[in-house]
DSSP file (Angstrom, degrees, kcal/mol; ACC not computed):
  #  RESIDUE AA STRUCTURE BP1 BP2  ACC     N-H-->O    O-->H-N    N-H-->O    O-->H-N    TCO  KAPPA ALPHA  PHI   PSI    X-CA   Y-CA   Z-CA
    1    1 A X              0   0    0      0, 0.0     2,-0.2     0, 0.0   113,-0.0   0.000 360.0 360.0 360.0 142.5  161.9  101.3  201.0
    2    2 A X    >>  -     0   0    0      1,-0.1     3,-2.0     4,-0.0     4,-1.8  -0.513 360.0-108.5 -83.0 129.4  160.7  104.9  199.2
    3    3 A X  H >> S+     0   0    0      1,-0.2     4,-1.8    -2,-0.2     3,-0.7   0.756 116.3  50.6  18.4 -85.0  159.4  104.3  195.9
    4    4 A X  H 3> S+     0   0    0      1,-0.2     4,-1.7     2,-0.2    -1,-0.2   0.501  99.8  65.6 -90.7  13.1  162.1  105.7  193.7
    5    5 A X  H <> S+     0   0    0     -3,-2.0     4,-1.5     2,-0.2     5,-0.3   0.702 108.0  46.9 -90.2 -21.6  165.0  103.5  195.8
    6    6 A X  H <X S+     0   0    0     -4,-1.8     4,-2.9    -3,-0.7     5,-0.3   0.911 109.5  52.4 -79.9 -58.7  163.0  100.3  194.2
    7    7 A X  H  X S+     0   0    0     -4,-1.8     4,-0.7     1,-0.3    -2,-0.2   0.751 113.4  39.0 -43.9 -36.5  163.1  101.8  191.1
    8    8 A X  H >X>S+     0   0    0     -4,-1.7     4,-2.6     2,-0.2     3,-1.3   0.940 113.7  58.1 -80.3 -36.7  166.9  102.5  191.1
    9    9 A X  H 3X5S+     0   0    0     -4,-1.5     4,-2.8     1,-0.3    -2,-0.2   0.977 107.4  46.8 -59.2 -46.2  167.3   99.2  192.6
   10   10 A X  H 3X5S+     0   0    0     -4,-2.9     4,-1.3    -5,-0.3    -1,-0.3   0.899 112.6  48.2 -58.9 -24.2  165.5   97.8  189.6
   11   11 A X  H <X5S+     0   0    0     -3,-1.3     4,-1.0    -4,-0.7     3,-0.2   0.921 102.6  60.5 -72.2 -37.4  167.6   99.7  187.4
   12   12 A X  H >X>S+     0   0    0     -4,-2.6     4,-4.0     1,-0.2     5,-0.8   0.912  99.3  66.6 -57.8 -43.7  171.0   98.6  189.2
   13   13 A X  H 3X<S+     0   0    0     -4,-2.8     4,-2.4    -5,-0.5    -1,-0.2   0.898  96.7  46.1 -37.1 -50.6  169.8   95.3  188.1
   14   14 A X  H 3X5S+     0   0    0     -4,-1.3     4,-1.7    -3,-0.2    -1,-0.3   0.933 116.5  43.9 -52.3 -42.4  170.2   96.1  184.5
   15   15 A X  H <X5S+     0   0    0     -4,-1.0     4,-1.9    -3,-0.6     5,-0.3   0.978 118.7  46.7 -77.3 -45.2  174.1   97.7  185.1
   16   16 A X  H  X>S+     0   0    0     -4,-4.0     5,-1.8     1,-0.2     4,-0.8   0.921 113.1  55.5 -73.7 -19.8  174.8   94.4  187.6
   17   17 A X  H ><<S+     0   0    0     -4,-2.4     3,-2.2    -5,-0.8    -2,-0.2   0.943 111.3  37.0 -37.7 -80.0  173.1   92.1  184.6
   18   18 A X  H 3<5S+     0   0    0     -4,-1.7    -1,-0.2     1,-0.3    -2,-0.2   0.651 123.7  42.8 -54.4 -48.5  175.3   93.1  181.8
   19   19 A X  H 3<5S-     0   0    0     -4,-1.9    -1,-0.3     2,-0.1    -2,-0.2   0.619 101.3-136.7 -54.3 -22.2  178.9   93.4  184.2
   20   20 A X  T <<5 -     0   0    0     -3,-2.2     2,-0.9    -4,-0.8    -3,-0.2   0.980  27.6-170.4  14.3  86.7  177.7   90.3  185.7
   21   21 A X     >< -     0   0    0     -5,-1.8     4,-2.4     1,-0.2    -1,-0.2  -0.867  13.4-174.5-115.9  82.9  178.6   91.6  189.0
   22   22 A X  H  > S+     0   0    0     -2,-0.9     4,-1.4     2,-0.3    -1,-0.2   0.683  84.1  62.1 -59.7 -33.1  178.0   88.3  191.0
   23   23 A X  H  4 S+     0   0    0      2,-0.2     4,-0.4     1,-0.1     5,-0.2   0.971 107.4  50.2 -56.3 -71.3  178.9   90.8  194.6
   24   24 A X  H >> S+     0   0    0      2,-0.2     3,-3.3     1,-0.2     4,-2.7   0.862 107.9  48.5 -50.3 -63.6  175.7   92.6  193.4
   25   25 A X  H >X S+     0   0    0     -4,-2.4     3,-1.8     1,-0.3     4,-0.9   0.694 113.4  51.1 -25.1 -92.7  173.8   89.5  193.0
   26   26 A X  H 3< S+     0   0    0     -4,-1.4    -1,-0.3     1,-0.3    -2,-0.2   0.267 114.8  32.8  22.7 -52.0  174.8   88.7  196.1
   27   27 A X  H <4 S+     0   0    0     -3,-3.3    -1,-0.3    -4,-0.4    -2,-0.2   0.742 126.9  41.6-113.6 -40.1  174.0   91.8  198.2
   28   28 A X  H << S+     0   0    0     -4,-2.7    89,-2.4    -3,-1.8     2,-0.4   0.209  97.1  70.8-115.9  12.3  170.9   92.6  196.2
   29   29 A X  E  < S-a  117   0A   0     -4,-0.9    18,-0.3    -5,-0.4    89,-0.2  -0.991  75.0-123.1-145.9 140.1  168.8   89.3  195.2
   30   30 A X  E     -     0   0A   0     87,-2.8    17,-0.4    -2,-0.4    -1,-0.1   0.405  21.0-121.5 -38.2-175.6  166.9   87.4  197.6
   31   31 A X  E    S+     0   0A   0     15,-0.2     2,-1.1     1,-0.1    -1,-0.1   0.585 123.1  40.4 -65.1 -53.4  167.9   83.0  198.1
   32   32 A X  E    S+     0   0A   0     14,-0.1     2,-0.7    13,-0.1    -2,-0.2  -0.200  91.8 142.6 -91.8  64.7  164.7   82.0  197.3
   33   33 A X  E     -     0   0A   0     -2,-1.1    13,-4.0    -3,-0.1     2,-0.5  -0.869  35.4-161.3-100.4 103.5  164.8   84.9  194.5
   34   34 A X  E     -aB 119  45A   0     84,-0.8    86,-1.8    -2,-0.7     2,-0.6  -0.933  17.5-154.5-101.0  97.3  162.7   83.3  191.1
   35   35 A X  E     -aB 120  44A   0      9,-1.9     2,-0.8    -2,-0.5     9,-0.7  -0.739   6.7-152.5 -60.7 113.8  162.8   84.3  187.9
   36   36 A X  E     +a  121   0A   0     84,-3.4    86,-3.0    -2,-0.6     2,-0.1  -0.831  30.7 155.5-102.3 104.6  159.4   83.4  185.5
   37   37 A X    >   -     0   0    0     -2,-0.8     3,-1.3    84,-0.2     5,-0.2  -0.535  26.7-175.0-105.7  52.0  160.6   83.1  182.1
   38   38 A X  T 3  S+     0   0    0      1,-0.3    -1,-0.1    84,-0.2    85,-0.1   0.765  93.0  63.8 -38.0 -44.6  158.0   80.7  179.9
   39   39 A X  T 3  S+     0   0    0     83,-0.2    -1,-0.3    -3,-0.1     2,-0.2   0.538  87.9  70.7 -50.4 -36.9  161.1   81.5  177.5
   40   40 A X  S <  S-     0   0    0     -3,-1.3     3,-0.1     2,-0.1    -3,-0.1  -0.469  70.3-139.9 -54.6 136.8  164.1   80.0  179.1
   41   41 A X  S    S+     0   0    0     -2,-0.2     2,-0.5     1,-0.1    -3,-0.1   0.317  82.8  48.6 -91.2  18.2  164.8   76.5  179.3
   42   42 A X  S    S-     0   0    0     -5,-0.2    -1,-0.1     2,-0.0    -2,-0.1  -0.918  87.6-102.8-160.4 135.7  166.1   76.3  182.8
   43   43 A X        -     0   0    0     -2,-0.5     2,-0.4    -3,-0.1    -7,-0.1  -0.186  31.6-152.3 -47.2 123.7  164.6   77.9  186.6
   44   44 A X  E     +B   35   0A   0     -9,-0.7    -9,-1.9     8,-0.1     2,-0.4  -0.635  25.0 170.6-114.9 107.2  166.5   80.6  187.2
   45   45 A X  E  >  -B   34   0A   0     -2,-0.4     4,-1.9   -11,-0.3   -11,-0.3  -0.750  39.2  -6.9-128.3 102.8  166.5   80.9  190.9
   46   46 A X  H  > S-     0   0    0    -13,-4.0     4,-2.3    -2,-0.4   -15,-0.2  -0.319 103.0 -59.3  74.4-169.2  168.6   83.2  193.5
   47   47 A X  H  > S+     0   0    0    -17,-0.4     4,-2.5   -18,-0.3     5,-0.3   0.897 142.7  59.8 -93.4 -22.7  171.6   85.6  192.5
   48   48 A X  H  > S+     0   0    0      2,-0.2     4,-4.6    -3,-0.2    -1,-0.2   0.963 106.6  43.6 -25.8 -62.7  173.2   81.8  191.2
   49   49 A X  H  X S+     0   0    0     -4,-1.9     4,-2.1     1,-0.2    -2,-0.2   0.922 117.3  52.5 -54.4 -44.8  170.1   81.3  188.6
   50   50 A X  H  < S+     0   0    0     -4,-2.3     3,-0.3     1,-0.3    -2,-0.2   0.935 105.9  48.0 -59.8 -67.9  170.9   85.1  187.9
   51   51 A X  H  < S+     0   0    0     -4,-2.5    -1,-0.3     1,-0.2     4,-0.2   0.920 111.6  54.7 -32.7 -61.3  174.3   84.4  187.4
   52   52 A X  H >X S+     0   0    0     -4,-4.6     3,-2.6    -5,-0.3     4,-2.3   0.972 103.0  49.4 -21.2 -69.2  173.2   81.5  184.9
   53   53 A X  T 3< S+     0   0    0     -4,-2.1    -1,-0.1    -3,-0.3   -13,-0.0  -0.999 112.2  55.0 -93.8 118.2  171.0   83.3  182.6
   54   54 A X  T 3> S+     0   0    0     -2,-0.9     4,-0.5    -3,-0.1    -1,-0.3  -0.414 105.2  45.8 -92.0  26.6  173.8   85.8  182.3
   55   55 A X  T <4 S+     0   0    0     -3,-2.6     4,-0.3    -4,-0.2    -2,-0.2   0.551 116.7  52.2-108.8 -19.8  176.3   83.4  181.4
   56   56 A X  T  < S+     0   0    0     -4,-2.3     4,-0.3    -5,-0.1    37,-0.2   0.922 124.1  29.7 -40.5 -73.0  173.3   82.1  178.9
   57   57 A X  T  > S+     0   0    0     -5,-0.3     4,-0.8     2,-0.2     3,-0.2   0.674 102.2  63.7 -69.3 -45.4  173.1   85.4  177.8
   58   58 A X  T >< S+     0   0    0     -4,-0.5     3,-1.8     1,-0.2     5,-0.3   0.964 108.4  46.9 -38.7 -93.4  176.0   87.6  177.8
   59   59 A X  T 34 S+     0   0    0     -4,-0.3     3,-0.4     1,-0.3    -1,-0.2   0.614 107.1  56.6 -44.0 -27.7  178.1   85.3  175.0
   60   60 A X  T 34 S+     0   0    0      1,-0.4    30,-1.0    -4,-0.3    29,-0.7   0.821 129.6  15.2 -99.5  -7.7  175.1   84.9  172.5
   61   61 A X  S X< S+     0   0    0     -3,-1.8     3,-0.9    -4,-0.8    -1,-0.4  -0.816  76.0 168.1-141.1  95.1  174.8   89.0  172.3
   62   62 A X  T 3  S+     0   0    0     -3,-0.4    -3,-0.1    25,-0.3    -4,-0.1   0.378  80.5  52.1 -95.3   9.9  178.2   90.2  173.8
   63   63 A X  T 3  S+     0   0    0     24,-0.4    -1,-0.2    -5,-0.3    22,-0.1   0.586  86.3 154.7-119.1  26.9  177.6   93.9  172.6
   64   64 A X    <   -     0   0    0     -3,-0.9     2,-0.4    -6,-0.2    22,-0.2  -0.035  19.6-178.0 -47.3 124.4  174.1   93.6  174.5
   65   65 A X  E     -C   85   0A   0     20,-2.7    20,-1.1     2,-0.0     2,-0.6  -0.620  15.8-153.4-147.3 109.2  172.6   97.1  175.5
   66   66 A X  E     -C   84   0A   0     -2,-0.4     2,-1.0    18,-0.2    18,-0.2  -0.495   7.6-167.6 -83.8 119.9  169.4   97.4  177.4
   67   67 A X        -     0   0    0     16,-3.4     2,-0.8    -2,-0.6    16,-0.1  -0.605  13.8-150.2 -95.2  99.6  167.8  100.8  176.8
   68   68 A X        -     0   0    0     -2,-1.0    14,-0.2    14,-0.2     3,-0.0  -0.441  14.6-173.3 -94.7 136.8  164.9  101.2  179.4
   69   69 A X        -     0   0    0     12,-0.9     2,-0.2    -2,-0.8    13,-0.2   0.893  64.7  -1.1 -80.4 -37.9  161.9  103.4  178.2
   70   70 A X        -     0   0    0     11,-2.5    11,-0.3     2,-0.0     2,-0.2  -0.691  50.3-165.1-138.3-147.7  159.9  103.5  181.5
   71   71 A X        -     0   0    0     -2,-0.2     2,-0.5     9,-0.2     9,-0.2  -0.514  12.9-176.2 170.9 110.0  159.6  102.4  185.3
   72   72 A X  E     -D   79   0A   0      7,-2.2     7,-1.9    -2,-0.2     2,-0.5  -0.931   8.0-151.7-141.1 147.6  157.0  102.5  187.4
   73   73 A X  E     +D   78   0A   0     -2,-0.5     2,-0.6     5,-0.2     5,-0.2  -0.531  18.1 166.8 -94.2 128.1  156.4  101.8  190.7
   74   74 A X  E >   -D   77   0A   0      3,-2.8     3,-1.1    -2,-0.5    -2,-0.0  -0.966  68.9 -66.4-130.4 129.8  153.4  100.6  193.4
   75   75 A X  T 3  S-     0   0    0     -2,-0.6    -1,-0.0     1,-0.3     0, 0.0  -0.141 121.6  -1.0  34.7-111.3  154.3   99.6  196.5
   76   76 A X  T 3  S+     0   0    0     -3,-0.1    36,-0.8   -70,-0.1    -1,-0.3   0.629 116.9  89.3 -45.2 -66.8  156.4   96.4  196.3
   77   77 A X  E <   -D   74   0A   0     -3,-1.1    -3,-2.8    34,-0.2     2,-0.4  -0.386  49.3-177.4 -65.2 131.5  156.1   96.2  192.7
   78   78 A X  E     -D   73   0A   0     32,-0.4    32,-3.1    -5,-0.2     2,-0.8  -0.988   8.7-160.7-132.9 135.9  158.3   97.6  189.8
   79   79 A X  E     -DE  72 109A   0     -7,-1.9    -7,-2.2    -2,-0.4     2,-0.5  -0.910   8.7-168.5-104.3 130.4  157.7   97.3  186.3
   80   80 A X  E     - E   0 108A   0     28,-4.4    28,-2.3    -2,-0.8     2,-0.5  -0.952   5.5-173.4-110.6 123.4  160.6   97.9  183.7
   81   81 A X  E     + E   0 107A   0     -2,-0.5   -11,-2.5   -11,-0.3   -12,-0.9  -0.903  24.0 140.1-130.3 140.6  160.2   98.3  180.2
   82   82 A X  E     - E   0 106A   0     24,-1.3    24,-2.1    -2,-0.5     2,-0.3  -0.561  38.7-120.0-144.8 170.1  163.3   98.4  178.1
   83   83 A X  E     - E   0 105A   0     22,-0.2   -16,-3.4    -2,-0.2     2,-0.5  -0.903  20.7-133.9-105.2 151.8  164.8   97.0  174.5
   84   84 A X  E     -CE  66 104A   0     20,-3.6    20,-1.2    -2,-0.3     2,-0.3  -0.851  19.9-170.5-131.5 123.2  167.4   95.1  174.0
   85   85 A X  E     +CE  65 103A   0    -20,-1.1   -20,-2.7    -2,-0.5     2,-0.3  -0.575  25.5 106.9 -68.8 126.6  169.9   95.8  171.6
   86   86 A X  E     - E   0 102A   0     16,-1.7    16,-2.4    -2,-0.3     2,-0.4  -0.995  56.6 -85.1-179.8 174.1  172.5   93.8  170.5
   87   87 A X  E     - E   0 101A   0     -2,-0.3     2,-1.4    14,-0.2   -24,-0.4  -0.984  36.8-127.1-105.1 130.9  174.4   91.5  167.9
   88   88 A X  E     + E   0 100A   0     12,-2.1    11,-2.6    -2,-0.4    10,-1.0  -0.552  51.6 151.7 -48.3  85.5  173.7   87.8  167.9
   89   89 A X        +     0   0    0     -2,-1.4     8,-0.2   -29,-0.7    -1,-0.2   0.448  52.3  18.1 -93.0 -24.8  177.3   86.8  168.3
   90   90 A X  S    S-     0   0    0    -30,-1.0     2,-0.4     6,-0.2   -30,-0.2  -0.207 101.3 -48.4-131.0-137.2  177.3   83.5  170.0
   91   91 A X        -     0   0    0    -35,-0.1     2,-0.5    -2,-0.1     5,-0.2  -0.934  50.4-159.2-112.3 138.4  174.9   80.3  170.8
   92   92 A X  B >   -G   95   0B   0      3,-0.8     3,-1.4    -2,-0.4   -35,-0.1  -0.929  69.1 -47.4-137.9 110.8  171.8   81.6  172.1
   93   93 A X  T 3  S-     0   0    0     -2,-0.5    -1,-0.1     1,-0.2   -36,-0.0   0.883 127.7 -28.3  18.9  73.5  170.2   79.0  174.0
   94   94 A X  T 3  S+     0   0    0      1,-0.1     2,-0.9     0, 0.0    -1,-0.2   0.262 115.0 112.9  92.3 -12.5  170.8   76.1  170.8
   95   95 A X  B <   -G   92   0B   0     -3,-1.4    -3,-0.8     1,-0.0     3,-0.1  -0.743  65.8-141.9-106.8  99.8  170.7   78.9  168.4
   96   96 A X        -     0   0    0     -2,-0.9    -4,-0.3    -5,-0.2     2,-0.2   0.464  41.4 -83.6 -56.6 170.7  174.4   79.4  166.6
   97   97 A X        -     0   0    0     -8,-0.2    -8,-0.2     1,-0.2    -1,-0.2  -0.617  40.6-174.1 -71.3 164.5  175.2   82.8  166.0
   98   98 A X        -     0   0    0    -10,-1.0    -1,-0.2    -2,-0.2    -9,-0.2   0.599  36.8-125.0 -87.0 -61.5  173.9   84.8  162.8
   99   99 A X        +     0   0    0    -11,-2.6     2,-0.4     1,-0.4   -10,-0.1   0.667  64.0 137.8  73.4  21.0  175.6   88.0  163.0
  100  100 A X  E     -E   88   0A   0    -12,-0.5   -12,-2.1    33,-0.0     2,-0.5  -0.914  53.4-119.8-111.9 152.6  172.4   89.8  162.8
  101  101 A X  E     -E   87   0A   0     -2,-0.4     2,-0.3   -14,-0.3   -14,-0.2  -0.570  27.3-159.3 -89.1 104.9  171.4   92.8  164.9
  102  102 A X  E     -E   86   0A   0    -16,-2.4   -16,-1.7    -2,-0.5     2,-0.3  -0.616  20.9-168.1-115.1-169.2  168.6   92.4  166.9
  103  103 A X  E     -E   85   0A   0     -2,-0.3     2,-0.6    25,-0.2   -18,-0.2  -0.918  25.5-168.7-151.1 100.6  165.9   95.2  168.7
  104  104 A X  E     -E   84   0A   0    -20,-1.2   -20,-3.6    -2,-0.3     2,-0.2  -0.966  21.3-141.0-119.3 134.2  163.6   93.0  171.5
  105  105 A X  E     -E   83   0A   0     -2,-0.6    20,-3.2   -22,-0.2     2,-0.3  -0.433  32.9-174.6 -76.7 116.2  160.6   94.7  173.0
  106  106 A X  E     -EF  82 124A   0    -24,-2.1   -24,-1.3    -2,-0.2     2,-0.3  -0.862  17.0-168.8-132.0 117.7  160.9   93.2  177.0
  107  107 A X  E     +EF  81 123A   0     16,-1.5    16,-2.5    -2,-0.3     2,-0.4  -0.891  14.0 173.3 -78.1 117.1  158.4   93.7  180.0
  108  108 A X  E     -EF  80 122A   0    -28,-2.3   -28,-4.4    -2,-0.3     2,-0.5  -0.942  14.3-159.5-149.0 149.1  159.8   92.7  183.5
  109  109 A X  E     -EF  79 121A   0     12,-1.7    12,-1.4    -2,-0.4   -30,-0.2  -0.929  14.5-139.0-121.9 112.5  158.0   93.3  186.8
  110  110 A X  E     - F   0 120A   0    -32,-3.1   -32,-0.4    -2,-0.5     2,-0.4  -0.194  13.1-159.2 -49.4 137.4  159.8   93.3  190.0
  111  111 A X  E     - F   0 119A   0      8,-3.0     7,-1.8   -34,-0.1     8,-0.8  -0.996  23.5-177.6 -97.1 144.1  158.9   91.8  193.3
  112  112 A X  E     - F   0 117A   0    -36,-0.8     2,-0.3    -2,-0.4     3,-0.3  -0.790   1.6-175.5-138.4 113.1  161.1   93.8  195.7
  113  113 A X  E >  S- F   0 116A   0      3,-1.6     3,-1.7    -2,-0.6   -83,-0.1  -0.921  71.5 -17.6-110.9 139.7  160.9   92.8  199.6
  114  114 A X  T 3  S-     0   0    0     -2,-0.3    -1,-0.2     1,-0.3     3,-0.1   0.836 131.7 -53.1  34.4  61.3  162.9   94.7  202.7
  115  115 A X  T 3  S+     0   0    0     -3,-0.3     2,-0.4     1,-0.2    -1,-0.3   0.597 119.2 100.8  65.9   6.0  165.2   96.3  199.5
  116  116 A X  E <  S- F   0 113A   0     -3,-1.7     2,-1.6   -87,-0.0    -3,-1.6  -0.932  84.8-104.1-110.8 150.8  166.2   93.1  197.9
  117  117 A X  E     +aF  29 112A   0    -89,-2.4   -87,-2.8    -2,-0.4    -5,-0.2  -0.508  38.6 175.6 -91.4 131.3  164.7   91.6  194.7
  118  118 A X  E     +     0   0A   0     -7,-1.8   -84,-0.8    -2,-1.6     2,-0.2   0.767  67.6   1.5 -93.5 -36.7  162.2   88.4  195.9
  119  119 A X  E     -aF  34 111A   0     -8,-0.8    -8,-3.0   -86,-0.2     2,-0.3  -0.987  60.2-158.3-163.3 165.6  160.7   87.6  192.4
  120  120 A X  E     -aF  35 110A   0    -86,-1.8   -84,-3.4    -2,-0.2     2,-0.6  -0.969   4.7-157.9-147.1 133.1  161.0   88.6  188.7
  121  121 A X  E     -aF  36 109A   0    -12,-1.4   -12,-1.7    -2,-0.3     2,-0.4  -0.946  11.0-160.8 -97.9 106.6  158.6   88.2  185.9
  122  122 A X  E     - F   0 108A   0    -86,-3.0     2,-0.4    -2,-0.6   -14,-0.2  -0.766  10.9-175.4 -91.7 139.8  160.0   88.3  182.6
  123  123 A X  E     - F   0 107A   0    -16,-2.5   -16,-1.5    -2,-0.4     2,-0.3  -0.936  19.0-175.4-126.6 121.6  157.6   89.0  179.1
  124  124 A X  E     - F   0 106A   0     -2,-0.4     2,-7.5   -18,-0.3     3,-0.4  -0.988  36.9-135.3  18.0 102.2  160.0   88.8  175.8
  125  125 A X     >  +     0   0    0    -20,-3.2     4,-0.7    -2,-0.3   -20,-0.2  -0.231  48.7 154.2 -78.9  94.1  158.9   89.4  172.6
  126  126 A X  H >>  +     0   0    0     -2,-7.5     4,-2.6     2,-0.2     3,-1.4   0.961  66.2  66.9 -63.3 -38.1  160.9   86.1  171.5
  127  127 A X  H 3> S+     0   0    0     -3,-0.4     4,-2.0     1,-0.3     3,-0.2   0.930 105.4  43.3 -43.9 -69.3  158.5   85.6  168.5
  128  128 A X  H 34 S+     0   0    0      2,-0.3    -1,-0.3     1,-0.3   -25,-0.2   0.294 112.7  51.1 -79.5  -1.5  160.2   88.8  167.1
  129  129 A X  H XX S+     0   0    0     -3,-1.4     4,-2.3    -4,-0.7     3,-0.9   0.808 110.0  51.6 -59.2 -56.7  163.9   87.8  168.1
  130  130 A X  H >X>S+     0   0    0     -4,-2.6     5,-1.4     1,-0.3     4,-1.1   0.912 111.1  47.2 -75.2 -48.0  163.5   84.5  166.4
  131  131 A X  H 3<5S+     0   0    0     -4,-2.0    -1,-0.3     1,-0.3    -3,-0.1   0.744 107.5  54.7 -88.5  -1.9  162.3   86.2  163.4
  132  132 A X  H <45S+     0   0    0     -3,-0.9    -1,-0.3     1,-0.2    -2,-0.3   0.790 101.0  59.9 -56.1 -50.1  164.9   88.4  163.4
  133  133 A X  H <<5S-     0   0    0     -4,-2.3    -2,-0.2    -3,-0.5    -1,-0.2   0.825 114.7-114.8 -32.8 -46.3  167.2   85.6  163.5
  134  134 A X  T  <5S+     0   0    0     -4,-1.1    -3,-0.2     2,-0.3     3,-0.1   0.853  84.1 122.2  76.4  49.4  165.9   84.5  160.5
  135  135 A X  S   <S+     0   0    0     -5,-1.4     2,-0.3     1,-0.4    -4,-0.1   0.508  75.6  14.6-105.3  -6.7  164.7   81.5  162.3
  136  136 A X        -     0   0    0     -6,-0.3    -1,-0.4    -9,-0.1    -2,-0.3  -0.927  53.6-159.1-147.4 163.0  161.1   81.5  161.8
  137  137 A X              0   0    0     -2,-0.3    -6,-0.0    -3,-0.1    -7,-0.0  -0.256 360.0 360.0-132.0  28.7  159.3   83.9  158.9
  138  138 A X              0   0    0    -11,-0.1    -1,-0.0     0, 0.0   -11,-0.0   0.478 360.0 360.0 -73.2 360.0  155.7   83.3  161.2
C-alpha cells in the first residue's frame, strides 16, 4: 500500500471512530487487531474492542471532535497527532459527567499490514483531562 493510502486509512479511522461505523471496523481492522492504551481499563482487541472503546467513549463526550494536526508516514507505520475536543457529558470510564469542556493532546501510531490496521498505540495526555475535569489539581 502507497504511503498516503495508510495515511487516509488512518484518517478514515478517525471519521469510522466517531460514526461508529461497525461495517468499517469490519472491512478495515485486522482480528487479532490490538489496541495499547496503559489508560483504559479493558484490552481493546479487533474491530469488537474498537467498537467497545467507542461505546466507552462516544456517551462520556457526545459532541467529541478530533482535530488532527499531523500524519506521517514510514513504511508500515503511521503516526497521528490530533486533539480532542469535546464536552464531558456522560460517565467517562467511572467519572460522572461535569459539563466541562475539555482540549486533549493525543499521539497514536498505526501498525497498518496488507491495508488493514494490525496494531495501534495510543499516548493520551490523561493527566491533563483529569485536571480538566477538575478531578485532580496535580
Amino acid at each position: 500500500m502507497s504511503l498516503e493510502r495508510n495515511k487516509q486509512l488512518a484518517r478514515d479511522y478517525f471519521k469510522a471512530f466517531l460514526a461508529k461505523d461497525t461495517a468499517w471496523f469490519r472491512d478495515h481492522i485486522e482480528p487479532g487487531f490490538r489496541r495499547h492504551d496503559p489508560g483504559l481499563p479493558f484490552e481493546v482487541v479487533g474491530p469488537a474492542g474498537v467498537e467497545q472503546l467507542a461505546d466507552a467513549l462516544l456517551p462520556a463526550i457526545p459532541d467529541m471532535r478530533l482535530d488532527i494536526e499531523d500524519v506521517i508516514t514510514e513504511g508500515e507505520k503511521v503516526l497521528v497527532r490530533l486533539t480532542i475536543h469535546g464536552t464531558h457529558g456522560g460517565d467517562l470510564l467511572g467519572i460522572p459527567a461535569t459539563g466541562r469542556t475539555v482540549k486533549v493532546a493525543v499521539l497514536d501510531l498505526f501498525h497498518i499490514r496488507d491495508g488493514r490496521l494490525a496494531e495501534h498505540w495510543a499516548l493520551l495526555d490523561n493527566l491533563g483531562m483529569l485536571k480538566q475535569l477538575g478531578v485532580t489539581a496535580i
